[in-house]
C-alpha positions in Angstrom: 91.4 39.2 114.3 87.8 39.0 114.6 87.8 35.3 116.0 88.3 34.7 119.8 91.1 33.0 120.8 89.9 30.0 122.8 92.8 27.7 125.0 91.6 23.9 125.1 93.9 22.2 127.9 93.8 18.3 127.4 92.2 18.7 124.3 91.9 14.5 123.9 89.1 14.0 121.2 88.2 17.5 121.1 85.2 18.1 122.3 85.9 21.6 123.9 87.4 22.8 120.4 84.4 21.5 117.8 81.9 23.4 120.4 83.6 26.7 120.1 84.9 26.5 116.4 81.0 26.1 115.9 80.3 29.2 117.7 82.9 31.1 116.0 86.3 30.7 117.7 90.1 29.6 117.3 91.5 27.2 119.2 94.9 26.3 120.4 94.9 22.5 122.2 97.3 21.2 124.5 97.7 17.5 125.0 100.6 15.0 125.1 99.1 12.9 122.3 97.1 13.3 119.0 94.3 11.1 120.5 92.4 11.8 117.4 95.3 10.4 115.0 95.5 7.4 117.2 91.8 6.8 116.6 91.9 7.6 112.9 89.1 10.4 113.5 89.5 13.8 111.7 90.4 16.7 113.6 88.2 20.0 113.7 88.6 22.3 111.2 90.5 25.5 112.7 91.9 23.9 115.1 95.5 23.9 115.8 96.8 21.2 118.5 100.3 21.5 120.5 101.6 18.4 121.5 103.3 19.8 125.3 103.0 18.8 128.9 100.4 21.3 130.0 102.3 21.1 133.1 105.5 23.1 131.2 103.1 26.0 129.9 102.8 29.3 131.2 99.9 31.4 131.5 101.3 34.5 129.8 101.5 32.6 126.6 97.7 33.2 126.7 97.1 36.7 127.3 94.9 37.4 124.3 92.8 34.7 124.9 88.9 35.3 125.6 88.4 31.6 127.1 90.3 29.1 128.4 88.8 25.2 129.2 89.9 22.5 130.3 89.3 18.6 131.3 92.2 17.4 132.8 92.1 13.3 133.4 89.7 11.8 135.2 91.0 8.5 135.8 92.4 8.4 139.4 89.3 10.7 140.4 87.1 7.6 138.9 89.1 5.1 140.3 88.7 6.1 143.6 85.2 6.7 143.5 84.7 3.0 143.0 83.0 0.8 145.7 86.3 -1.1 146.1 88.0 -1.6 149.3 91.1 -1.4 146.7 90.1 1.7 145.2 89.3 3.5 148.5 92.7 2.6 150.4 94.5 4.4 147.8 96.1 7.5 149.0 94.5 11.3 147.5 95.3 11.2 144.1 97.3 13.7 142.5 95.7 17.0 141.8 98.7 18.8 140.1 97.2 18.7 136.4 93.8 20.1 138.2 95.2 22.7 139.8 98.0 23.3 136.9 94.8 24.8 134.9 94.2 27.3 137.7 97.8 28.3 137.5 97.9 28.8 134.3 94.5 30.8 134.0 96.1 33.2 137.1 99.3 34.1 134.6 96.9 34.6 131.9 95.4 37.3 133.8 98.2 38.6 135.2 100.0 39.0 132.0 96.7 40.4 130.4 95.9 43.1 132.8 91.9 41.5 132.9 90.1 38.6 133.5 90.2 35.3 131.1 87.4 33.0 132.0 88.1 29.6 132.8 86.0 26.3 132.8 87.5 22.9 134.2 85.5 20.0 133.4 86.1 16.6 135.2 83.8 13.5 136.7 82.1 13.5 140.2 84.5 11.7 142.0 86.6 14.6 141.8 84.8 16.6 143.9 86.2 15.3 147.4 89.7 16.0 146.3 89.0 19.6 144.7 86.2 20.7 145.9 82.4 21.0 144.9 81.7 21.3 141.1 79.6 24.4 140.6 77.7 22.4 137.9 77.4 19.1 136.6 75.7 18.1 132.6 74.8 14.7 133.4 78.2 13.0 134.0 80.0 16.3 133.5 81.4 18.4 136.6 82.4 21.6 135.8 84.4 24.1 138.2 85.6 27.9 137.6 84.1 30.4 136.0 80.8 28.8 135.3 77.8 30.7 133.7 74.3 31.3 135.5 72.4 29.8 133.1 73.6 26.4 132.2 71.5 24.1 130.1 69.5 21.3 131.5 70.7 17.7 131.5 68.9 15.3 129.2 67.1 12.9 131.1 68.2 9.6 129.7 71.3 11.1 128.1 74.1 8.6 128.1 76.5 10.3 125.5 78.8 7.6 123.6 77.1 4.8 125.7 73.9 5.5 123.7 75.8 4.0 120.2 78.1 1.9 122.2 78.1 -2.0 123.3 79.2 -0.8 126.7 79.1 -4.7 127.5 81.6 -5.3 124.9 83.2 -2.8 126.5 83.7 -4.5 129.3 85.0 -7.3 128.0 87.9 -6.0 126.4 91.0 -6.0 128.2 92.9 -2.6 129.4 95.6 -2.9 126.7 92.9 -3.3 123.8 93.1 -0.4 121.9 89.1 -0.6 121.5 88.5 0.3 124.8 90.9 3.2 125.4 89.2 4.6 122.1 85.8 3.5 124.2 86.8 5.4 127.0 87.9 8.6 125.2 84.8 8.8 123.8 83.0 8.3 126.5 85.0 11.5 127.7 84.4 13.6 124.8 82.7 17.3 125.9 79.1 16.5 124.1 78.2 19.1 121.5 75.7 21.2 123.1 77.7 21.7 126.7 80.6 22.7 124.5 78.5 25.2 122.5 76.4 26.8 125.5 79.5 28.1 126.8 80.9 29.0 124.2 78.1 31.1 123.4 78.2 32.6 126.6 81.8 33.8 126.5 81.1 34.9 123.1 79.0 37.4 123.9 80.5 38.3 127.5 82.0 41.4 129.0 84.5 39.0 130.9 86.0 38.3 127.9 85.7 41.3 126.0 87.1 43.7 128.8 90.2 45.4 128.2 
């Protein structure tokens, strides 16, 4: 087939997939919910979502894929990065989800005989638990197989927040449905960070190679 084969691991709202269907890929998502159904938001055209515990997958099932990304949640990581004497007496969060992606890129590669780029995105407070982020688009850390040439932040950029009453926001309790829909769009991979790298892998040898 003459589209790539793109892997979207915690595919929530999407945000990986409608970057790299835009550049010319298929994608296969993994989550355990249809977070767009719940939301009553269309899905991306192309795009084919698997509702499975990324946890129970195994890299071989990807071995003719030409990217694989990822944003495994954020939560704890943000919790803990709070100025809270609560939030920074909690023990180190759990990093199996994190580190699941790394396992499953490894059996990818194994299984392929080459080298299947990978690109884990996740917030800053991450970073003490797994290590520096090799780049960062505003809010956005991102960790594996990063390109050189990333494209710059927008000064001012504040994603969902920019058509959002974040104050509202605030208001509404943890079980309102309003403000888990607030928060996963607030998490949604923007449109252009989505599209640089896909653009990237596109057109690289790491994902061409044999």
């Amino acid at each position: 087939m003459s589209q790539p084969l793109a892997i979207d691991l915690f595919t929530g709202l999407h945000g990986w997939a409608e970057g790299l269907i835009a550049e010319g890929y298929r994608v296969i998502g993994f989550d355990l919910e249809d977070m767009s159904a719940q939301f009553g938001l269309p899905k991306p055209e192309h795009f084919q979502l698997v509702i499975q515990d990324v946890r129970t997958l195994h890299g071989s099932q990807f071995k003719d894929a030409a990217l694989i990304v990822a944003s495994p949640p954020c939560q704890a990581y943000s919790y803990r990065a709070m100025p809270w004497k609560r939030a920074k007496a909690l023990p180190p969060p759990d990093n199996t989800l994190f580190d699941a992606c790394f396992r499953i890129q490894r059996e990818a590669c194994e299984a392929a005989g080459r080298h299947i780029p990978l690109v884990v995105e996740n917030v800053r407070g991450a970073i003490p638990w797994v290590g520096r982020s090799r780049w960062n688009y505003n809010s956005f850390h991102l960790w594996g197989d990063v390109p050189a040439l990333m494209p710059v932040s927008l000064k001012g950029f504040k994603g969902f927040n920019d058509f959002h009453d974040c104050e509202a926001a605030r208001r509404w309790s943890s079980r309102d449905p309003r403000r888990k829909e607030w928060s996963a769009m607030i998490a949604k991979i923007p449109l252009p960070l989505s599209r640089h790298i896909a653009r990237c892998y596109r057109a690289s040898p790491l994902s061409e190679a044999a």
